[in-house]
C-alpha positions in Angstrom: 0.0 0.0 0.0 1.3 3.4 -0.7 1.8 6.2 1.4 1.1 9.9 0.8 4.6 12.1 0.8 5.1 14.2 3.0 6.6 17.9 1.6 10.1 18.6 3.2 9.4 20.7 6.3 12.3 23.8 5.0 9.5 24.2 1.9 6.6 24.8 4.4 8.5 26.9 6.4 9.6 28.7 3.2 6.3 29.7 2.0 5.2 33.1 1.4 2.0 33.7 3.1 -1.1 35.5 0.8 -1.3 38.9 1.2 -4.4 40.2 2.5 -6.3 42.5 0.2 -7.2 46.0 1.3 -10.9 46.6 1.6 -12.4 46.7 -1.5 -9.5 45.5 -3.4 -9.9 43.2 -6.0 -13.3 42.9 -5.1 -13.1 42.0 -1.4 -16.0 43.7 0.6 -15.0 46.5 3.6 -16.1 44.3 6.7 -17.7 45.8 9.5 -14.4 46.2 11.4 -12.9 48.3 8.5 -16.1 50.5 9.2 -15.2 51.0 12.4 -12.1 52.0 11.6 -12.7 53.9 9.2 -15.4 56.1 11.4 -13.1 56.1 14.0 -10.4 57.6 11.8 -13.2 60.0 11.1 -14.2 61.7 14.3 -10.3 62.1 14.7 -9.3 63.7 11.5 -12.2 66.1 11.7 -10.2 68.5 13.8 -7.4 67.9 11.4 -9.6 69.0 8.9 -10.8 72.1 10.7 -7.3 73.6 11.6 -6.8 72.7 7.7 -10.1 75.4 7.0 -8.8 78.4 9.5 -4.9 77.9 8.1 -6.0 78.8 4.7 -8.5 81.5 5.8 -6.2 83.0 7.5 -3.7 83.1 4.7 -6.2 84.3 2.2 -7.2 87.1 4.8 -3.3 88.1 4.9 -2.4 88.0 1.4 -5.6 90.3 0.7 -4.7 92.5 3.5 -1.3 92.6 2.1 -2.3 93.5 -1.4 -4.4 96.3 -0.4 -1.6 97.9 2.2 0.8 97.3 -1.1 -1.1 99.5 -3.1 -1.1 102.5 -0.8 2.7 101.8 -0.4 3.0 102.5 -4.2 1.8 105.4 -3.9 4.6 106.5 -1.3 3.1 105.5 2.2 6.3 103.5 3.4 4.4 102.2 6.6 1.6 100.8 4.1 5.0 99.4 1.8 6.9 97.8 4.9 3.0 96.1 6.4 2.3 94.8 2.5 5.5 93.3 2.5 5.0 91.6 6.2 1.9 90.3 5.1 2.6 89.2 2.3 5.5 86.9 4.0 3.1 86.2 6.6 0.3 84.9 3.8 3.2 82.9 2.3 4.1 80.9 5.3 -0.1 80.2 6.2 -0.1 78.8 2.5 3.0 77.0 3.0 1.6 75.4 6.4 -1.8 74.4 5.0 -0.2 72.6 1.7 1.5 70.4 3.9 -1.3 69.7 6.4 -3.1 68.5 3.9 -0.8 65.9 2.6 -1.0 65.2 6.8 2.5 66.1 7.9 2.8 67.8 11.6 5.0 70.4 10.9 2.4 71.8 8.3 0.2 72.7 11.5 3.6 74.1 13.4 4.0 76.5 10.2 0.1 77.7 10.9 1.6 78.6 14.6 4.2 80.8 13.4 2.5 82.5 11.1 0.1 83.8 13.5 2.5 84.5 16.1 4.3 86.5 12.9 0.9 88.4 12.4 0.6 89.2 15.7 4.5 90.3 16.1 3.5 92.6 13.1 0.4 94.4 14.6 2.7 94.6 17.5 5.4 96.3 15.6 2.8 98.9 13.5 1.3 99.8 16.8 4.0 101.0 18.5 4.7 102.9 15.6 1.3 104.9 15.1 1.3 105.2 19.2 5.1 107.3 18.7 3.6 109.0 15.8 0.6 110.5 18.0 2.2 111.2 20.8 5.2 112.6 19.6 4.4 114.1 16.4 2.1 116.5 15.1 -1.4 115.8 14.0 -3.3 118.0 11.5 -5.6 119.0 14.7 -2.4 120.2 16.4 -1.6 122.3 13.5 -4.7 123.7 12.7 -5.0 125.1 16.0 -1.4 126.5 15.4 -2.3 128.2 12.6 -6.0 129.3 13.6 -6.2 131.8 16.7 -9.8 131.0 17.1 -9.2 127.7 18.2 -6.2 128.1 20.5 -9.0 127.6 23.3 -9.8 124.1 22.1 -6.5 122.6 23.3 -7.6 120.1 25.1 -8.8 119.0 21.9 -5.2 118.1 21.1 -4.6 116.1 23.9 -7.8 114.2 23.7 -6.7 112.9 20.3 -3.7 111.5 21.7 -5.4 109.9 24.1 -7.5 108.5 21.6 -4.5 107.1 19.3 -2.9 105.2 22.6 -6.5 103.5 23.6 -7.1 102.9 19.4 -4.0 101.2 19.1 -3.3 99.6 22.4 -6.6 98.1 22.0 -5.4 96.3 18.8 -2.5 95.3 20.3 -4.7 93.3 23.3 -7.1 92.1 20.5 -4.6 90.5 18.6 -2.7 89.6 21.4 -5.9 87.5 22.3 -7.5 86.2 18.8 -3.5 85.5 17.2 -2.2 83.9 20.7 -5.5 81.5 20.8 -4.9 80.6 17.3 -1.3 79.9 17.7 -1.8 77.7 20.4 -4.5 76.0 18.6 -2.5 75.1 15.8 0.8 73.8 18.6 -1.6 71.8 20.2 -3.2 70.0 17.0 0.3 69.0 16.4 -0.2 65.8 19.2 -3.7 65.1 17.8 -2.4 64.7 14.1 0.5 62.8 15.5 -1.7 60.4 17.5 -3.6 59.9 14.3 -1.1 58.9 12.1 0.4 56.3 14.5 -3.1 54.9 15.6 -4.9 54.9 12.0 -4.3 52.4 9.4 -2.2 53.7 6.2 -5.2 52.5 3.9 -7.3 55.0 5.7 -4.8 57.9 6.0 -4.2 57.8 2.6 -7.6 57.6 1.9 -8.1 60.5 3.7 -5.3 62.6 2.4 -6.5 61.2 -1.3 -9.9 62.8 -0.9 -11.1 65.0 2.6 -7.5 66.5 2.9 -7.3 67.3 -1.0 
């Protein structure tokens, strides 16, 4: 009676396992686990996807901005020249930042931080400069009064329009202290989300994502 070989043992250990099809490759049906994961994914891109939205409309709002204060700076307003120019570097490094968040790389969203922290460093910077200008230059109120007897005895005028020009402008420097500094640290701190992401999500489903919700 004759007995069934037996294949050598080095061949079996030898063999190259299948590979296992991605969902809905060649045919093969996403399970319910690979919904799961895939919602899952979801709910933890979305925020991803949000910083992604503010980035560029932020950028846009910069490079617009910058534009406009160009256009006075042609016409021989250096302050309006040197803020078209800031902007526009800001603008370039919010566009910079959001092309690479959405191909899903970290130091997109780092890029976002600076650029507001840039802004901010700017409205800083022009501040300063317009609260020098009032207080020690001389306005056109200042010299009409000069010039106009009859309204020496509204000086106080003068002085109330300096006052004025320090609360105008030191109120934009709190505002964008606030609205720039929380946006900053909203970008630094979706860093550690988009990290944890890409180390807990399958690759099928980043790239899926950067394919098609990130494009």
């Amino acid at each position: 009676m004759s007995t069934l070989a037996t294949p050598p043992q080095d061949s079996i250990a030898d063999a190259t396992p299948l590979p296992v099809a991605e969902p809905g490759a060649g045919g093969d049906p996403m399970t319910p686990a690979h919904q799961a994961e895939l919602a899952e994914a979801g709910r933890e891109v979305a925020c991803i996807v949000d910083a992604l939205k503010k980035g560029g409309f932020h950028a846009w709002t910069s490079a617009v901005l910058g534009a406009g204060a160009l256009v006075f700076g042609a016409f021989g307003d250096q302050v309006a020249l040197i803020m078209g120019v800031g902007l526009a570097v800001v603008a370039a490094v919010g566009f910079a930042g959001r092309n690479q968040v959405r191909q899903l790389r970290p130091e997109g969203l780092g890029l976002l931080a600076w650029a507001e922290v840039m802004l901010l460093g700017l409205v800083i910077v022009y501040s300063l400069w317009q609260i020098r200008a009032g207080l020690t230059g001389q306005s056109a109120l200042a010299q009409a009064m000069e010039n106009e007897p009859m309204l020496a005895k509204f000086g106080s005028l003068a002085e109330m329009e300096k006052s004025i020009t320090v609360a105008l402008y030191g109120g934009l420097i709190a505002i964008s202290l606030f609205f720039q500094g929380r946006s900053a640290l909203f970008f630094r701190r979706r860093i550690r989300r988009l990290r944890a992401y890409l180390q807990g999500t399958p690759a099928w489903i980043v790239d899926l994502h950067r394919r098609t919700i990130m494009a």
